[in-house]
C-alpha positions as CSV (number, residue, x, y, z in Angstrom):
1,X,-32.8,159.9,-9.3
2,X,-35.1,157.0,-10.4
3,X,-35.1,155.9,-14.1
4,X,-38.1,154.7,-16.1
5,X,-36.8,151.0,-17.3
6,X,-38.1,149.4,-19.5
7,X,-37.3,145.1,-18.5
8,X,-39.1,143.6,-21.3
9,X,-36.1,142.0,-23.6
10,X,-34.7,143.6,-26.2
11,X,-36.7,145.5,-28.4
12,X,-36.7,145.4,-32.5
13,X,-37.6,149.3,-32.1
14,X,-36.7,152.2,-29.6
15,X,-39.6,154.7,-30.4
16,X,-42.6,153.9,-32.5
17,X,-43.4,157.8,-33.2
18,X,-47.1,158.3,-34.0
19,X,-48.9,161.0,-35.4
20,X,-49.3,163.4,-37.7
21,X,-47.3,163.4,-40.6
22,X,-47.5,166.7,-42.8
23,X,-46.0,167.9,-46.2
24,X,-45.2,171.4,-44.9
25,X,-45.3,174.5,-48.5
26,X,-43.6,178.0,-47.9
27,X,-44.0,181.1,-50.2
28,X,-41.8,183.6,-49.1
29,X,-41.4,186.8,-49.2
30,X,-45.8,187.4,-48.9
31,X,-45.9,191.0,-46.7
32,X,-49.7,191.3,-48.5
33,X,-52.6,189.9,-48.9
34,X,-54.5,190.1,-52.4
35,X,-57.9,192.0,-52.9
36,X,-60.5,189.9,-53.6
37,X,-60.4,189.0,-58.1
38,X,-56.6,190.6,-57.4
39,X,-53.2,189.1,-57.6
40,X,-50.0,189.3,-55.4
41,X,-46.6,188.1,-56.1
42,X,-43.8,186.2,-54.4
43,X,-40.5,184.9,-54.9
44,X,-39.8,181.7,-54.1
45,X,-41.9,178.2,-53.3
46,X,-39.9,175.9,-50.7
47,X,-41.7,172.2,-50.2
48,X,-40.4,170.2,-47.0
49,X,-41.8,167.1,-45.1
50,X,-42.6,168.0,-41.5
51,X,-45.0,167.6,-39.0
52,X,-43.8,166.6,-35.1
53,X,-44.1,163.2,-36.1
54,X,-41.4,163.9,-38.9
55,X,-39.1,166.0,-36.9
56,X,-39.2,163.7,-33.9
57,X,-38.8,160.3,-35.7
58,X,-36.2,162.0,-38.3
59,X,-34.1,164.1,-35.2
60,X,-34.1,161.2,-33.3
61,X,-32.7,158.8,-35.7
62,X,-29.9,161.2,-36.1
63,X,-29.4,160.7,-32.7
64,X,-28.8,156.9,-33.5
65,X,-32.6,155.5,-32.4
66,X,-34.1,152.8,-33.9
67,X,-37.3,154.5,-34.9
68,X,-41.0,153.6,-36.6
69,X,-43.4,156.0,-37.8
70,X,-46.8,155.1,-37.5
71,X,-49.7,157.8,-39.2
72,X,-51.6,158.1,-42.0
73,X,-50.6,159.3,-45.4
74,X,-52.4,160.3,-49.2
75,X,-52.0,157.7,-51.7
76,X,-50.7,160.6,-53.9
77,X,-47.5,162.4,-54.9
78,X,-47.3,164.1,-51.5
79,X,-47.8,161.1,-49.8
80,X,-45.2,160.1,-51.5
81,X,-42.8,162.6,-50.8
82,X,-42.9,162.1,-47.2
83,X,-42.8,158.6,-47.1
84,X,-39.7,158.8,-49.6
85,X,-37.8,161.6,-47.5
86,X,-38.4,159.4,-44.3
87,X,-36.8,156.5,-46.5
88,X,-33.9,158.7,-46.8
89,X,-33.8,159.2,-43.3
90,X,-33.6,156.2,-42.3
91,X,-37.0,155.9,-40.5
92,X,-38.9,152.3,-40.8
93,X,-41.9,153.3,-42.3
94,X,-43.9,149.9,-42.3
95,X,-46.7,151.1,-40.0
96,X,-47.8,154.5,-42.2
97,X,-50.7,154.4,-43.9
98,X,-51.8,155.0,-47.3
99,X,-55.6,156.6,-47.9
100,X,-57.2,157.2,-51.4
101,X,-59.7,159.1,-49.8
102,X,-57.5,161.9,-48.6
103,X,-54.4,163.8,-49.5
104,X,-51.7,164.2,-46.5
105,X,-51.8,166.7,-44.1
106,X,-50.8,170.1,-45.5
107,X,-49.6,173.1,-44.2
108,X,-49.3,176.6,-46.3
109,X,-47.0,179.1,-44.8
110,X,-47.0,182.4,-45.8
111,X,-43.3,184.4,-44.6
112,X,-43.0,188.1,-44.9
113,X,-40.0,190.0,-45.0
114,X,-40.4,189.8,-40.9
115,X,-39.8,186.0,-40.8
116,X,-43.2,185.9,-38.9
117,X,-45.2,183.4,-41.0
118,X,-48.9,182.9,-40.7
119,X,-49.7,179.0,-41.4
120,X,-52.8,177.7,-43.1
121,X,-53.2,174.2,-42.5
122,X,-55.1,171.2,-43.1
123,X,-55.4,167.6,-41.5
124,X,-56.2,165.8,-44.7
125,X,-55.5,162.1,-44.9
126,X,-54.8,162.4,-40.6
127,X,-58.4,163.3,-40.0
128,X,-59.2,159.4,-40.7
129,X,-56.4,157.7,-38.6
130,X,-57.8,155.6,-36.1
131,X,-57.8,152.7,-33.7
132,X,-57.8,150.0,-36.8
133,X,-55.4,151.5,-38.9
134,X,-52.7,151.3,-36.1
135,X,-50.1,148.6,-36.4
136,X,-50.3,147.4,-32.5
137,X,-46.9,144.7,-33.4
138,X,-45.0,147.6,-33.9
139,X,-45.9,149.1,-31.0
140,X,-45.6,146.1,-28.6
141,X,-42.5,145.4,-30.0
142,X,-40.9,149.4,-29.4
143,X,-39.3,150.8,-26.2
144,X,-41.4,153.5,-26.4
145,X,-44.7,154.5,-27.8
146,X,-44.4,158.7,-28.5
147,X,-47.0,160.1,-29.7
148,X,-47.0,163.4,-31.6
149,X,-49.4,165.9,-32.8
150,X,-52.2,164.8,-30.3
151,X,-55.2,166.5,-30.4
152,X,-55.0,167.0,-34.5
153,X,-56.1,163.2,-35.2
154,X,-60.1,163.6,-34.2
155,X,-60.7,159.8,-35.7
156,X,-57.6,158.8,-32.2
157,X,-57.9,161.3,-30.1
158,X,-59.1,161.2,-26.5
159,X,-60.2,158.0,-25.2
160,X,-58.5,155.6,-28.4
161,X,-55.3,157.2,-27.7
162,X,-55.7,156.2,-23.6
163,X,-56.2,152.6,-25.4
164,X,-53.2,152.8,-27.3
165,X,-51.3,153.9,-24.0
166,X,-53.0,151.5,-22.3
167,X,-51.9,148.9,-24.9
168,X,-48.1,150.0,-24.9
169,X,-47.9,150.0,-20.9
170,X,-49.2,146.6,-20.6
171,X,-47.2,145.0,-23.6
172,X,-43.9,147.1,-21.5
173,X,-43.4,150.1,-23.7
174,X,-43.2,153.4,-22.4
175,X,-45.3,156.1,-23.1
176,X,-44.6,159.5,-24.1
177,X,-47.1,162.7,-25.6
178,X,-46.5,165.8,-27.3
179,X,-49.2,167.8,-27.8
180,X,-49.9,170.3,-30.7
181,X,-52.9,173.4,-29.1
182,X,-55.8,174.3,-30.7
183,X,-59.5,174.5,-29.3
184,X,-60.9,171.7,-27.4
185,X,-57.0,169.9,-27.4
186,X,-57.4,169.9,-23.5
187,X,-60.3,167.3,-23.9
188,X,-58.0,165.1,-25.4
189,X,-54.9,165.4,-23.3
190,X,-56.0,165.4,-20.1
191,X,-57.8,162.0,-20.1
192,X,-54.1,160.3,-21.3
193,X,-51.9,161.8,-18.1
194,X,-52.7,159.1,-16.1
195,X,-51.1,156.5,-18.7
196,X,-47.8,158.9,-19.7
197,X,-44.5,157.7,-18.3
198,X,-43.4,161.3,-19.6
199,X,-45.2,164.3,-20.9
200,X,-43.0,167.3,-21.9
201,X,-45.3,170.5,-23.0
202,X,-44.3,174.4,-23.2
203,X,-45.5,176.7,-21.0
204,X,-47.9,178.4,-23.0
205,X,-49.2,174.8,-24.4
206,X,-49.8,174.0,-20.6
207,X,-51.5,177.4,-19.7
208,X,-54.2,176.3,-22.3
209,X,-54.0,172.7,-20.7
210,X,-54.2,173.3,-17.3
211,X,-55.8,177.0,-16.7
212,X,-52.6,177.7,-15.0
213,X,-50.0,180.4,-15.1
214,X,-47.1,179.2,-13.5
215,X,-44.7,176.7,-14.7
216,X,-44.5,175.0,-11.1
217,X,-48.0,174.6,-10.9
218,X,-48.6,173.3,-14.4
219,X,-46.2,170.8,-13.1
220,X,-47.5,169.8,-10.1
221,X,-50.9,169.4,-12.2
222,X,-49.8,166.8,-14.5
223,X,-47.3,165.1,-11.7
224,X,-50.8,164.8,-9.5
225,X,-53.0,163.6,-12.6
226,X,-50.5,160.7,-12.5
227,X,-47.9,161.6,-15.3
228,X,-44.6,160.3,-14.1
229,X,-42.1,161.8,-15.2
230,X,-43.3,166.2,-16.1
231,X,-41.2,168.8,-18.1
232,X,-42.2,172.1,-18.8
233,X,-40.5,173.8,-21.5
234,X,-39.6,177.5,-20.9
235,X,-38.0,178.4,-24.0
236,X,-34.7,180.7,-23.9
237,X,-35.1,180.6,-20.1
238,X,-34.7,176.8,-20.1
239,X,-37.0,173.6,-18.4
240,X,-38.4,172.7,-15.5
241,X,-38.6,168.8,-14.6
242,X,-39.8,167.2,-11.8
243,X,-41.1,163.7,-10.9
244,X,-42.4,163.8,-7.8
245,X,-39.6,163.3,-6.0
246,X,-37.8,165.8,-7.0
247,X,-37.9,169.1,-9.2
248,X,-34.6,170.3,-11.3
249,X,-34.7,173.7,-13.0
250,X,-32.3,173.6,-16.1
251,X,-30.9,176.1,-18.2
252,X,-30.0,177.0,-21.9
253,X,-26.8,176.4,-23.8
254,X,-25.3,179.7,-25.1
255,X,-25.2,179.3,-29.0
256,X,-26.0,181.3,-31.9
257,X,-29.0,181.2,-33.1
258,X,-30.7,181.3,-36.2
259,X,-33.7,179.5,-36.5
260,X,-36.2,178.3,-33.5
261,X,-38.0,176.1,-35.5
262,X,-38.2,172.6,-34.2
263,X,-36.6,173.1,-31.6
264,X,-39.3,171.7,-29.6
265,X,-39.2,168.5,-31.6
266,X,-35.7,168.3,-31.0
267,X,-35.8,168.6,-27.1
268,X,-38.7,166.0,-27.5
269,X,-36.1,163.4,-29.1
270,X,-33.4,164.2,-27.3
271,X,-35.4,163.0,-24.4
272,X,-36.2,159.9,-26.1
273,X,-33.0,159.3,-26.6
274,X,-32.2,159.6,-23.0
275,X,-35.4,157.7,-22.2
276,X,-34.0,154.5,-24.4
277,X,-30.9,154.5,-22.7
278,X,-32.6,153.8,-19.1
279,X,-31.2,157.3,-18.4
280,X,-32.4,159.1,-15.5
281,X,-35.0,162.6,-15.2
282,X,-32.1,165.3,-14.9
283,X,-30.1,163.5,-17.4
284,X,-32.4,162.9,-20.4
285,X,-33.2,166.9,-19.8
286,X,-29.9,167.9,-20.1
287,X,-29.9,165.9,-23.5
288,X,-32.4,167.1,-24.6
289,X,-31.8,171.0,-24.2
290,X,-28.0,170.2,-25.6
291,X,-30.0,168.5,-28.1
292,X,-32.3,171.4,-29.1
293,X,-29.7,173.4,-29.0
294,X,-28.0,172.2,-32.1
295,X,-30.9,172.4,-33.8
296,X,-31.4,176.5,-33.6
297,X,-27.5,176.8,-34.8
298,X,-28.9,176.0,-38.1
299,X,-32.0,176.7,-41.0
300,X,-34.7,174.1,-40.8
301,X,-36.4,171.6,-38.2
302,X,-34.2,168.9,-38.8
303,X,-30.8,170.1,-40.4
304,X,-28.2,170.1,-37.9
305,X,-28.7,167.1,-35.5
306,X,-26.0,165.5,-35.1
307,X,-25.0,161.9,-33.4
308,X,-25.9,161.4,-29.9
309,X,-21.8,161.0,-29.7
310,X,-21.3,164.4,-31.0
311,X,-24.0,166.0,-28.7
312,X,-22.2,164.1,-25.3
313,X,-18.9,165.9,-26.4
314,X,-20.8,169.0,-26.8
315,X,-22.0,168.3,-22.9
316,X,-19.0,168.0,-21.5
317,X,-17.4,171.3,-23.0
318,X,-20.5,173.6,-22.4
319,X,-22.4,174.4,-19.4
320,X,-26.0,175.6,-19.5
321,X,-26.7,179.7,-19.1
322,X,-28.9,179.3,-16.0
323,X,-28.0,177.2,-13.1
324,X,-30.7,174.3,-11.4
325,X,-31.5,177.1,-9.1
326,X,-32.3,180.3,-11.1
């Protein structure tokens, strides 16, 4: 199976991670809303760092990546918070940005006794990030340019992220998307699959996408928009990757599981990981799910990733749920 290789000389970075970067507030347990003049009460107030951009970078520096966040952050406590917990991480934070304008993305979740939270969000100081504010060195100077969160930075959306892509292909640094739905997100996607080495959506992500239901025509649409390397994720029922070559259906790992969240973002790094060892399609897959799965053994996005060393042991002992052909 071909590999994407990057044969450029050594690079100061594996994955310059771009995009949103969000300080993410849960008040849990809310089951009601308030009448209007009213008051409701809850119990407790959790404040985490998140964002894909967070969970990617952070997950995948677990895994043992070199990696740079690049986005745009409030010159103000929370702003700080991020920036600090990314410190603590481990993540190079040299190409985020500070604005006085604007504080940093925000997201309010409200959890019920249900677990099924209802997010208010905000873009904040990520509505601004543009063309200028990206550090290009950093990029140039990566293995691979991921960006996360795309279609939630208006300011880089669309055609200045084909530039960027542009930019990082010609410079030798492969490209990678994740993209976050909402309306009109399609407009800024589609115009970047031609300059993706790999794009790895869900399936309901790509039914908004592409207008399509099925997961082997969703990938057949972004394999013929000139993506090179396609994976749709399928959730408990597994992935399906192809390159044009050749398609492999993967499975699950059997674990226990607790919590689903960021499990996407996991898959996503575990992939990069593969990606910047020159690993090949089925391979970096299979990461990734073993990957993700770690991450749903455990509370929280980023929690329980462990070393990439750790998750190849894991691979050799455990066999996925559903087999390439099921």
């Amino acid at each position: 199976m071909g590999k994407l290789v990057n044969n450029s000389a050594a690079r100061e970075i594996n994955v310059a991670c771009l995009g949103m970067l969000v300080l993410d507030v849960f008040g849990k347990p809310i089951d009601r809303f308030p009448a209007k003049g009213t008051s409701e009460y809850f119990d407790t107030l959790e404040i985490h760092p998140g964002g894909c951009t967070y969970n990617t970078g952070v997950d995948a520096g677990w895994l043992g990546v070199r990696v740079s966040v690049l986005g745009m952050l409030g010159a103000d406590p929370f702003g700080d918070l991020i920036v600090q917990a990314l410190g603590r991480e481990g993540v190079n934070t040299a190409g985020a940005c500070r604005s006085s304008e604007a504080s940093a993305a925000f997201s309010f979740g409200m959890v019920p006794g249900d677990g099924q939270r209802r997010i208010y969000h905000t873009l904040g100081a990520s509505r601004t990030y543009g063309l200028g504010d990206v550090d290009r060195e950093i990029i140039a100077g990566s293995k691979i340019l991921h960006v996360a969160g795309a279609s939630l930075m208006p300011a880089l959306d669309g055609i200045p992220t084909v530039e960027l892509l542009r930019f990082a292909r010609a410079n030798g640094t492969l490209t990678s998307l994740d993209p976050v739905v909402r309306e009109g997100s399609a407009d800024a996607i589609l115009p970047c699959l031609p300059y993706l080495d790999a794009f790895l959506p869900n399936c309901d992500e790509s039914i908004h996408i592409t207008g399509l239901h099925r997961p082997e025509d969703q990938l057949g649409f972004y394999l013929d928009a000139g993506t090179r390397w396609v994976g749709i994720k399928l959730g408990e029922k597994g992935c399906l990757v192809g390159n044009g070559k050749e398609t492999v259906r993967l499975g699950i790992y059997d674990v226990p599981v607790l919590d689903t969240c960021g499990a996407g973002d996991a898959f996503m790094a575990g992939f990069l990981y593969g990606l910047s060892q020159d690993r090949g399609m089925r391979r970096c897959a299979l990461f990734a799910t073993a990957t993700a799965a770690f991450c749903v053994r455990a509370i929280g996005t980023t929690t329980a990733i462990p070393s990439a060393k750790t998750v190849l042991g894991f691979m050799e002992q455990e066999e996925t749920v559903i087999s390439a052909a099921g």
